[in-house]
PyMOL Python script that loads the backbone (N, CA, C, O; Angstrom):
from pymol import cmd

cmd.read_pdbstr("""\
ATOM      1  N   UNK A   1     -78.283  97.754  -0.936  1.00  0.00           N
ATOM      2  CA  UNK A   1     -79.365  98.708  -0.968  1.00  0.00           C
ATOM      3  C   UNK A   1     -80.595  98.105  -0.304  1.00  0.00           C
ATOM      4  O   UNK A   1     -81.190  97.082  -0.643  1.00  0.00           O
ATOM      5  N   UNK A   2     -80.823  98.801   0.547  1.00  0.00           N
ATOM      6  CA  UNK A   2     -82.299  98.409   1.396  1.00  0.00           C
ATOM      7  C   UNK A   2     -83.509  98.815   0.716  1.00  0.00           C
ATOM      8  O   UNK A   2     -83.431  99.811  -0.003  1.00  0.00           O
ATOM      9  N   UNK A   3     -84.590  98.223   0.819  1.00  0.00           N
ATOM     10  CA  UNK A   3     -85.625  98.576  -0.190  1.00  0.00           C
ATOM     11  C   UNK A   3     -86.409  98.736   0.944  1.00  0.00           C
ATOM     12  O   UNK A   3     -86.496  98.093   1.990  1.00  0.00           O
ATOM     13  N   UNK A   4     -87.167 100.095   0.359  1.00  0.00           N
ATOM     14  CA  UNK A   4     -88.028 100.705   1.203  1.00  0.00           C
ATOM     15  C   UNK A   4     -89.359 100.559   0.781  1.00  0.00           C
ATOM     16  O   UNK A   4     -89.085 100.925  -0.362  1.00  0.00           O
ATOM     17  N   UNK A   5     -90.933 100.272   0.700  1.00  0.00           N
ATOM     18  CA  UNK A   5     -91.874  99.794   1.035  1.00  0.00           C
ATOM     19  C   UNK A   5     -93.247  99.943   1.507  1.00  0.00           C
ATOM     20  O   UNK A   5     -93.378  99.444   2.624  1.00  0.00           O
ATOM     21  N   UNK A   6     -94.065 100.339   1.146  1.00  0.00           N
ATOM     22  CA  UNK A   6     -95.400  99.972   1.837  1.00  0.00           C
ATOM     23  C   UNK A   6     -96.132  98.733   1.846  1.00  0.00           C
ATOM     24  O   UNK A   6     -96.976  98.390   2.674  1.00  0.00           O
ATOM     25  N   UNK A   7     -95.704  98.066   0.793  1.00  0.00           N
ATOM     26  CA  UNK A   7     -96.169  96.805   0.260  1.00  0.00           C
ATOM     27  C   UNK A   7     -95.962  95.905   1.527  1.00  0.00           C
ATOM     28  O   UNK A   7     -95.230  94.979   1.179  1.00  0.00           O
ATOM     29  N   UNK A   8     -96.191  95.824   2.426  1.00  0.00           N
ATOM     30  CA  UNK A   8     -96.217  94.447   3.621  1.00  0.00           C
ATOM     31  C   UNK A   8     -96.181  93.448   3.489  1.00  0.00           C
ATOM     32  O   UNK A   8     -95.251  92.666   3.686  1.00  0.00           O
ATOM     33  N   UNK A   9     -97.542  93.224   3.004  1.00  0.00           N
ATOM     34  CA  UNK A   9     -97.789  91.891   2.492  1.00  0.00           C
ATOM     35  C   UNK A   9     -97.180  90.785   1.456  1.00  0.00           C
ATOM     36  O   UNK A   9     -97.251  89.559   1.539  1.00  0.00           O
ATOM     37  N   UNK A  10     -96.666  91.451   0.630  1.00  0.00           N
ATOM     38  CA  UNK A  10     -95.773  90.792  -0.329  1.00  0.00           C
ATOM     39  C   UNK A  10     -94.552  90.392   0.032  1.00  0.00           C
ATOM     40  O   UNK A  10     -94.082  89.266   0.192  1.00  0.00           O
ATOM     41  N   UNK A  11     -93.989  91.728   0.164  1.00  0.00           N
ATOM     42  CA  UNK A  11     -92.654  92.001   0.340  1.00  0.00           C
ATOM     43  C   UNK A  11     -91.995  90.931   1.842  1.00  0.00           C
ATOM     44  O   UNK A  11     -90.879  90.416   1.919  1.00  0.00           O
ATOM     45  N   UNK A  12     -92.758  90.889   2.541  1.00  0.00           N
ATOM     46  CA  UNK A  12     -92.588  89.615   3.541  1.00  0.00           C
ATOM     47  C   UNK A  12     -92.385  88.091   3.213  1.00  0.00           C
ATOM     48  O   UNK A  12     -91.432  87.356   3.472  1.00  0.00           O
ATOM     49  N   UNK A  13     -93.709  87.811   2.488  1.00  0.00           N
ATOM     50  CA  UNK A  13     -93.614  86.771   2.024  1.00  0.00           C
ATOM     51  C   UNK A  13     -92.708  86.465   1.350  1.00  0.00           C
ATOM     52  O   UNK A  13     -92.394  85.294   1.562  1.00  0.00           O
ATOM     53  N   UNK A  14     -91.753  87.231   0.185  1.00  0.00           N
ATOM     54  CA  UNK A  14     -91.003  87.268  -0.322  1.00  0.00           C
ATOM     55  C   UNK A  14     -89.526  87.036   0.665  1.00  0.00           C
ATOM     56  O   UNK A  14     -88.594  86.253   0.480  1.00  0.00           O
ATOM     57  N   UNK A  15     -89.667  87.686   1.369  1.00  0.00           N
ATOM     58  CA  UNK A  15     -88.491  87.639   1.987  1.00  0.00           C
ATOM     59  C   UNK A  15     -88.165  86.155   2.644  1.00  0.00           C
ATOM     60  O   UNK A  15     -87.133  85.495   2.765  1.00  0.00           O
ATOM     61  N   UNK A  16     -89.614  85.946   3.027  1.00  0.00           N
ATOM     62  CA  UNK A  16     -89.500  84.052   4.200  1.00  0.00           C
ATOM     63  C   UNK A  16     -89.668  83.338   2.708  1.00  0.00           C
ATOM     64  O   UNK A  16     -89.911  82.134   2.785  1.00  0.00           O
ATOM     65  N   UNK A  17     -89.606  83.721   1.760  1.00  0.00           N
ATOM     66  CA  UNK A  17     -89.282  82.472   0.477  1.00  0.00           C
ATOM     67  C   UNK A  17     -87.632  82.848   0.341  1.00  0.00           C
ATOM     68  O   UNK A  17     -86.808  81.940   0.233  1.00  0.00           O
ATOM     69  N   UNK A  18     -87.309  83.997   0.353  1.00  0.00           N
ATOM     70  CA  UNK A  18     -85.714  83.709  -0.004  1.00  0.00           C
ATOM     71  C   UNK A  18     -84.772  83.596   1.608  1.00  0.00           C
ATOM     72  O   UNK A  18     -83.544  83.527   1.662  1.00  0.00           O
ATOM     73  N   UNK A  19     -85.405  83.600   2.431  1.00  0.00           N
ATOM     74  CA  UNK A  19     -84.730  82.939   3.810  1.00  0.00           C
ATOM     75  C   UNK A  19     -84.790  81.768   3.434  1.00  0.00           C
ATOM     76  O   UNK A  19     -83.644  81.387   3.194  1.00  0.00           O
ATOM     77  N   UNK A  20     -85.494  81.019   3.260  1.00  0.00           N
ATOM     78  CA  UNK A  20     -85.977  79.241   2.615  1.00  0.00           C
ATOM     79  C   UNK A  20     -85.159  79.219   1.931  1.00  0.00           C
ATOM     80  O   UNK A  20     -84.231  78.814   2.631  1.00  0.00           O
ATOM     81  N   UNK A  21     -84.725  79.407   0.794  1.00  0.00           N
ATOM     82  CA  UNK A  21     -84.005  79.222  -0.046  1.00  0.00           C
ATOM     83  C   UNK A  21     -82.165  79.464  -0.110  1.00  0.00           C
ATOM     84  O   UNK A  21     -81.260  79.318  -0.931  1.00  0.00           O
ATOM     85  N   UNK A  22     -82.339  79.922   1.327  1.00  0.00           N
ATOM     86  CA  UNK A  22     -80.860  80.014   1.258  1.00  0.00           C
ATOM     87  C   UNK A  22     -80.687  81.312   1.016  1.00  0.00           C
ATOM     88  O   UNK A  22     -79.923  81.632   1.928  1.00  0.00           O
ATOM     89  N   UNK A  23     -80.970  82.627   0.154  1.00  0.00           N
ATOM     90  CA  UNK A  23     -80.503  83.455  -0.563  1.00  0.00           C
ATOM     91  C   UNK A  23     -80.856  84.907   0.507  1.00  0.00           C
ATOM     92  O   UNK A  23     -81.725  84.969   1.377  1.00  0.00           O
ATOM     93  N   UNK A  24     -80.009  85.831   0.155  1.00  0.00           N
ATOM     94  CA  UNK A  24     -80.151  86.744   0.869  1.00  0.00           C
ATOM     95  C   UNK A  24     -80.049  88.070   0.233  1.00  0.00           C
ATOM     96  O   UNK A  24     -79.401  88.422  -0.753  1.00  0.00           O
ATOM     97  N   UNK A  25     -81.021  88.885   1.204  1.00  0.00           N
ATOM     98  CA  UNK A  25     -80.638  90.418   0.547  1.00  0.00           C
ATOM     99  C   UNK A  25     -80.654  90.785   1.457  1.00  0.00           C
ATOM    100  O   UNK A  25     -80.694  90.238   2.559  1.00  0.00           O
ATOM    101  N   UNK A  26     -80.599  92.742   0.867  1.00  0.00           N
ATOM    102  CA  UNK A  26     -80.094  93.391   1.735  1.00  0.00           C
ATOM    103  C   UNK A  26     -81.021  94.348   2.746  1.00  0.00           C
ATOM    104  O   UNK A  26     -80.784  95.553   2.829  1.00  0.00           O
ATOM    105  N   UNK A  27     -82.049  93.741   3.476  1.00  0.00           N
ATOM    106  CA  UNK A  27     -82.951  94.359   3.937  1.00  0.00           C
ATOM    107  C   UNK A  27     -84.055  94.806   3.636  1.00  0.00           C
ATOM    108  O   UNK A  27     -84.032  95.411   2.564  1.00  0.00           O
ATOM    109  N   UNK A  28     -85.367  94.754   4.302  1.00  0.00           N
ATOM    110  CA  UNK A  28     -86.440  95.498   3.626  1.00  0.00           C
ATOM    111  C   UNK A  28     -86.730  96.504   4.734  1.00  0.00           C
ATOM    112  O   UNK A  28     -86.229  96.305   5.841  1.00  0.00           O
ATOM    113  N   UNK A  29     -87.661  97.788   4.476  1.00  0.00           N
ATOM    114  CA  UNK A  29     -87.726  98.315   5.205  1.00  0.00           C
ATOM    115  C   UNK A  29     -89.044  98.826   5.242  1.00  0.00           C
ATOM    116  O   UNK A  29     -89.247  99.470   4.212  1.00  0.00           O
ATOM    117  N   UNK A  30     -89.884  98.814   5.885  1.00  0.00           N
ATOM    118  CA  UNK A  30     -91.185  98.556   5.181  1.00  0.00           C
ATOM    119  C   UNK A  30     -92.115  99.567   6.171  1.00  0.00           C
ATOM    120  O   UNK A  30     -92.400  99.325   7.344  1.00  0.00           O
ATOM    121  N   UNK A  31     -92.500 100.716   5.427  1.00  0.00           N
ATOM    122  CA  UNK A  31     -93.028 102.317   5.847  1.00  0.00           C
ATOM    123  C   UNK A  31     -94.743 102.060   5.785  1.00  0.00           C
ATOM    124  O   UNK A  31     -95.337 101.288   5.032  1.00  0.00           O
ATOM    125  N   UNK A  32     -95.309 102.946   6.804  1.00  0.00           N
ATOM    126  CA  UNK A  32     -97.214 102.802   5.820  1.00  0.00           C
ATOM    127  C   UNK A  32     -96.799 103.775   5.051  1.00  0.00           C
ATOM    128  O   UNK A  32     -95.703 104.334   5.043  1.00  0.00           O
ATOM    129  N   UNK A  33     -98.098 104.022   4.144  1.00  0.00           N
ATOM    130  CA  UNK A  33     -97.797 105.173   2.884  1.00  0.00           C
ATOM    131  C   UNK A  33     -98.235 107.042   3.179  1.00  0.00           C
ATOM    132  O   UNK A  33     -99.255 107.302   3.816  1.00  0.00           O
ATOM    133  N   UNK A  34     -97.665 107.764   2.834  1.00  0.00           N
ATOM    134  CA  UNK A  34     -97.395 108.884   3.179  1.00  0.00           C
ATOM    135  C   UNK A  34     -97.809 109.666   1.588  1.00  0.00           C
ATOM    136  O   UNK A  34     -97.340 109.516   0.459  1.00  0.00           O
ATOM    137  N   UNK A  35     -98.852 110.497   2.112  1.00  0.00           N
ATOM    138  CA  UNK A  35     -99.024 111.805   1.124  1.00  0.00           C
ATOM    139  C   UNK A  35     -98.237 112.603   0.678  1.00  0.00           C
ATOM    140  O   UNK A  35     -97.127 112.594   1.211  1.00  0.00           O
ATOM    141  N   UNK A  36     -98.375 113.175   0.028  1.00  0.00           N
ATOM    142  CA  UNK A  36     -97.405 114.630  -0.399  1.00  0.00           C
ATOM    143  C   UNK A  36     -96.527 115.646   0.732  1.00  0.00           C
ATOM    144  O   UNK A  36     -95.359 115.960   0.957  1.00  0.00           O
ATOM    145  N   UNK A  37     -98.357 116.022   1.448  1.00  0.00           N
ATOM    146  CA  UNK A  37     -98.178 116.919   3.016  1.00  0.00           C
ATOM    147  C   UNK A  37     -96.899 116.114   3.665  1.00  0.00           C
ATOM    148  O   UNK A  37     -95.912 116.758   4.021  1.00  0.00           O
ATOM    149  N   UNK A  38     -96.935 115.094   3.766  1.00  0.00           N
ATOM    150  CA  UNK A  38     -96.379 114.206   4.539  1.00  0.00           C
ATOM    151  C   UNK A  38     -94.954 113.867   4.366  1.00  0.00           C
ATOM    152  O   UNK A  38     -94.255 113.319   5.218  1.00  0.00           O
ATOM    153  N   UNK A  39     -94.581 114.241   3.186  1.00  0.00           N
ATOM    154  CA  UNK A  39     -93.070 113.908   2.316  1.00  0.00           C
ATOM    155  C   UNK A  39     -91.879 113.965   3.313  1.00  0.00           C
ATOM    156  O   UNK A  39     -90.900 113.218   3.289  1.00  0.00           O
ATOM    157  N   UNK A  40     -92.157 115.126   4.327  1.00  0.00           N
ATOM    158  CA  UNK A  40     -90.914 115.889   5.444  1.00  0.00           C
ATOM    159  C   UNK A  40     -91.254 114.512   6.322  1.00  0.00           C
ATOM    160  O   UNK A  40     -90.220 113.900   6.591  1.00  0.00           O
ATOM    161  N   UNK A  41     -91.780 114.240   6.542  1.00  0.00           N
ATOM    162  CA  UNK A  41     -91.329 113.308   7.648  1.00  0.00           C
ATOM    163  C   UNK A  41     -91.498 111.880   7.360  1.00  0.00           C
ATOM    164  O   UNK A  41     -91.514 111.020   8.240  1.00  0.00           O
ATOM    165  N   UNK A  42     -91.675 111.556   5.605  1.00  0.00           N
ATOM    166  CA  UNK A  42     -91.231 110.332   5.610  1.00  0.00           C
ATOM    167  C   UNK A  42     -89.461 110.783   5.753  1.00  0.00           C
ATOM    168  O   UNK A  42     -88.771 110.263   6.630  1.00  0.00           O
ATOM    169  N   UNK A  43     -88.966 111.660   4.905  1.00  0.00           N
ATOM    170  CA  UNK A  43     -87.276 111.836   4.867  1.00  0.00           C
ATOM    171  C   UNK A  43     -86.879 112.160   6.668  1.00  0.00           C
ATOM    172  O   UNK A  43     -85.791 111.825   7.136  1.00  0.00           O
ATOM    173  N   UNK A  44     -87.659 112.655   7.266  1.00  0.00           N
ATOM    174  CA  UNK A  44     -87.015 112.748   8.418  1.00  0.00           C
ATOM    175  C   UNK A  44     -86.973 111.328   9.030  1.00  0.00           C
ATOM    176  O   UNK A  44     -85.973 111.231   9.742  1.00  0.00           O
ATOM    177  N   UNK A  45     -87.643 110.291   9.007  1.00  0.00           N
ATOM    178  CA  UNK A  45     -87.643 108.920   9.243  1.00  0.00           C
ATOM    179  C   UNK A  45     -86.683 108.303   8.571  1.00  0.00           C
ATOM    180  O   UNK A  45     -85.978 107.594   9.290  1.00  0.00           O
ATOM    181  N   UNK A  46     -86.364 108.324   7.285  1.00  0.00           N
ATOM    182  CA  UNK A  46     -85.699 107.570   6.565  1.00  0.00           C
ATOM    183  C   UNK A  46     -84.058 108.356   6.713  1.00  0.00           C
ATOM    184  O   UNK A  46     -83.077 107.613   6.721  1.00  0.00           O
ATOM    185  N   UNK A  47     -83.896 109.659   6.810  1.00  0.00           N
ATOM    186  CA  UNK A  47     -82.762 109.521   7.545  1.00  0.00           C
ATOM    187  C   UNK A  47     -82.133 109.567   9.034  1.00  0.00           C
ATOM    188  O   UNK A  47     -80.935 109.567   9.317  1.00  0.00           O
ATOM    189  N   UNK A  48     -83.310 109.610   9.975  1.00  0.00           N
ATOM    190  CA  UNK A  48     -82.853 108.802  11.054  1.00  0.00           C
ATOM    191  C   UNK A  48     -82.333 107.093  11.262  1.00  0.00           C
ATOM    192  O   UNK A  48     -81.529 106.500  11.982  1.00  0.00           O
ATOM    193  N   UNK A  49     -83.421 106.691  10.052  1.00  0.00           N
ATOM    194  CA  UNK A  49     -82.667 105.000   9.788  1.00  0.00           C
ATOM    195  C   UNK A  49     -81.623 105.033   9.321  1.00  0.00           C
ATOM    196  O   UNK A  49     -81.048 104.069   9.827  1.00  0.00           O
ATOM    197  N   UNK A  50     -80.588 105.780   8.302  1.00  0.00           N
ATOM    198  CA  UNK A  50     -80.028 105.577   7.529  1.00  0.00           C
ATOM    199  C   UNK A  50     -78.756 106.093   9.054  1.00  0.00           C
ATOM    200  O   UNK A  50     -77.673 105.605   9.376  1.00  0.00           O
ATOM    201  N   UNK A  51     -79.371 106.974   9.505  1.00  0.00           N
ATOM    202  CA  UNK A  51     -78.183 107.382  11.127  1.00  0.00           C
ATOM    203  C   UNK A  51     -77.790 106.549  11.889  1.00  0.00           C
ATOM    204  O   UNK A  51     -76.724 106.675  12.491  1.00  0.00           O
ATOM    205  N   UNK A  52     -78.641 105.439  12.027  1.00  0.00           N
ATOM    206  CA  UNK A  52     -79.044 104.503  13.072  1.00  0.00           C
ATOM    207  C   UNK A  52     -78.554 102.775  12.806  1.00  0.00           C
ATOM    208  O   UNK A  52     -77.893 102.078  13.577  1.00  0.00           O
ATOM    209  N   UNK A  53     -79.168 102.366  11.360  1.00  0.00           N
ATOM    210  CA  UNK A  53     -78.819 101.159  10.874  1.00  0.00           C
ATOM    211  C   UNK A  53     -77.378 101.083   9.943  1.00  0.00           C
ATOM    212  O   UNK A  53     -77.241 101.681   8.876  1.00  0.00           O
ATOM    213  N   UNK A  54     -76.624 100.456  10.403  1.00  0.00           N
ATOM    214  CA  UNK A  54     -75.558 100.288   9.362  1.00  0.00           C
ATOM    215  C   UNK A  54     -76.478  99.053   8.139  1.00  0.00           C
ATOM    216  O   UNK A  54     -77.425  98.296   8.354  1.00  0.00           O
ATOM    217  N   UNK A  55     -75.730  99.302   6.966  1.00  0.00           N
ATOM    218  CA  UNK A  55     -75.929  98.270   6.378  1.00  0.00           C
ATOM    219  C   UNK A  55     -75.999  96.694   6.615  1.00  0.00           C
ATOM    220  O   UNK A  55     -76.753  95.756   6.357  1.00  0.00           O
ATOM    221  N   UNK A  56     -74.845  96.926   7.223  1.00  0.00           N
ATOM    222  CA  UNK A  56     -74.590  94.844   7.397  1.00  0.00           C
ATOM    223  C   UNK A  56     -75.703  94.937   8.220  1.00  0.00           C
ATOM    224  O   UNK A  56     -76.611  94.270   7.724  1.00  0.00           O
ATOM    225  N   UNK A  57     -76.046  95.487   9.292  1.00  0.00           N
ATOM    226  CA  UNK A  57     -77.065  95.615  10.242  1.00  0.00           C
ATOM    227  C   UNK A  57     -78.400  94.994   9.574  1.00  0.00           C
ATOM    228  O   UNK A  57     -79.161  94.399  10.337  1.00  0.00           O
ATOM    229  N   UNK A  58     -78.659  95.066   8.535  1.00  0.00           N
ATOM    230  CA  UNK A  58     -79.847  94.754   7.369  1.00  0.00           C
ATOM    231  C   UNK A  58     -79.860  93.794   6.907  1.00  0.00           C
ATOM    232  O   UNK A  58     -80.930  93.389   6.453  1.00  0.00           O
ATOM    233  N   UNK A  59     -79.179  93.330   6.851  1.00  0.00           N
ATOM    234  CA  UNK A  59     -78.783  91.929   5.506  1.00  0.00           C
ATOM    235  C   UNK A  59     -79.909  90.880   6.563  1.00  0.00           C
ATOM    236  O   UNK A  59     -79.937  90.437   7.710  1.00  0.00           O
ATOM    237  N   UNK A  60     -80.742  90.861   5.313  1.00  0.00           N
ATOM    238  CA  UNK A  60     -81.820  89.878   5.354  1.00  0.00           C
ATOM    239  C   UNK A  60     -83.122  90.332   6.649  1.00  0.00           C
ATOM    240  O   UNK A  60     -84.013  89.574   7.031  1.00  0.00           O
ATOM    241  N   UNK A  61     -82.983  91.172   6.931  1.00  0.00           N
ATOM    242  CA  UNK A  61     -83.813  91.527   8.194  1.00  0.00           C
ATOM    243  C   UNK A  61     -85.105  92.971   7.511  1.00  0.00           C
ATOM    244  O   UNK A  61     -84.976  93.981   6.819  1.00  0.00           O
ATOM    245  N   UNK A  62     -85.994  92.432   8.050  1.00  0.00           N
ATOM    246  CA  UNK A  62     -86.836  93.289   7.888  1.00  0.00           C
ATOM    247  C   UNK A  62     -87.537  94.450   8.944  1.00  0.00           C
ATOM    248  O   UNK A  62     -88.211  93.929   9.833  1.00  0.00           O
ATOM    249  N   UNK A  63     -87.503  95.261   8.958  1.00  0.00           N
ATOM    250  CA  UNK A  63     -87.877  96.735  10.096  1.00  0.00           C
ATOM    251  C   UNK A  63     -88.501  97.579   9.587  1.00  0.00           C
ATOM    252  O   UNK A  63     -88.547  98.023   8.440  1.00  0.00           O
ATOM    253  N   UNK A  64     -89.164  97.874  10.799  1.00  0.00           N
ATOM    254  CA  UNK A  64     -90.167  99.225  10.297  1.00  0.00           C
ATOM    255  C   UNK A  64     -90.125 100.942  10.649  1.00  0.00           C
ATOM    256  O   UNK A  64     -89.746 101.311  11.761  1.00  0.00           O
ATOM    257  N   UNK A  65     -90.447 101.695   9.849  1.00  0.00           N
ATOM    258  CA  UNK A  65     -90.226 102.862   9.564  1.00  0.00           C
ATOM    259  C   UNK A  65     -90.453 103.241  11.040  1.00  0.00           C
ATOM    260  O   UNK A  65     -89.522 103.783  11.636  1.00  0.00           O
ATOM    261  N   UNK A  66     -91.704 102.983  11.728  1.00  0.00           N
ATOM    262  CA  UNK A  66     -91.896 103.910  12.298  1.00  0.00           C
ATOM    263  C   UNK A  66     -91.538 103.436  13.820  1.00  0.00           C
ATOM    264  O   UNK A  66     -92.198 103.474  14.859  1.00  0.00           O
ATOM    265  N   UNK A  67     -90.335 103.015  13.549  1.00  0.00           N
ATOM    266  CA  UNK A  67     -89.112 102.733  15.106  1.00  0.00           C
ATOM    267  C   UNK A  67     -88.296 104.407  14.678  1.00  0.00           C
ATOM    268  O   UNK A  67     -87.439 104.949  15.376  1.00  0.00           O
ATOM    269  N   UNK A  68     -88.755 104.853  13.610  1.00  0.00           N
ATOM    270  CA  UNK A  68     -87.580 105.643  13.481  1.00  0.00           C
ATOM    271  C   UNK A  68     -88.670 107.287  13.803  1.00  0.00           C
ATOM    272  O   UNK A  68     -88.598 108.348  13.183  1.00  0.00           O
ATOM    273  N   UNK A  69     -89.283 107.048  14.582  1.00  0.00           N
ATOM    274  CA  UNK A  69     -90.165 108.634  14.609  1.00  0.00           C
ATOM    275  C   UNK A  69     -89.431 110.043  14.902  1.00  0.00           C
ATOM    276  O   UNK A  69     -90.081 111.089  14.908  1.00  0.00           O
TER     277      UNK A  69
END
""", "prot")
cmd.dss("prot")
cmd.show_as("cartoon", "prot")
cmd.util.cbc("prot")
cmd.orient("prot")
């Protein structure tokens, strides 16, 4: 499961501590944040990624939403 994101800042750092460590997950995916109005085209983004990225494709890699316009 890829975890999806506005959090940048953390969620990065986090990630180059568990690259360091050896350990891996399964992707982050990391969106700016979206209003209500806005809901249709976070899902139209998020399932163009989901069209586009296979899973294994993810493992440990981090990308951003808005490759997927």
């Amino acid at each position: 499961m890829v975890l999806l994101t506005f959090n940048e800042r953390d969620f990065v750092l986090l990630a180059q501590r568990w690259v360091a460590e050896g350990r891996q997950h399964a992707g982050i995916l990391l969106s700016d944040q979206f209003t209500r109005r806005q809901l249709g085209e976070l899902l139209r983004r998020v399932l163009r990624f989901l069209n586009t990225v296979s899973a294994g494709e993810m493992v440990n890699t981090i990308r951003y939403l808005t490759e997927f316009r």
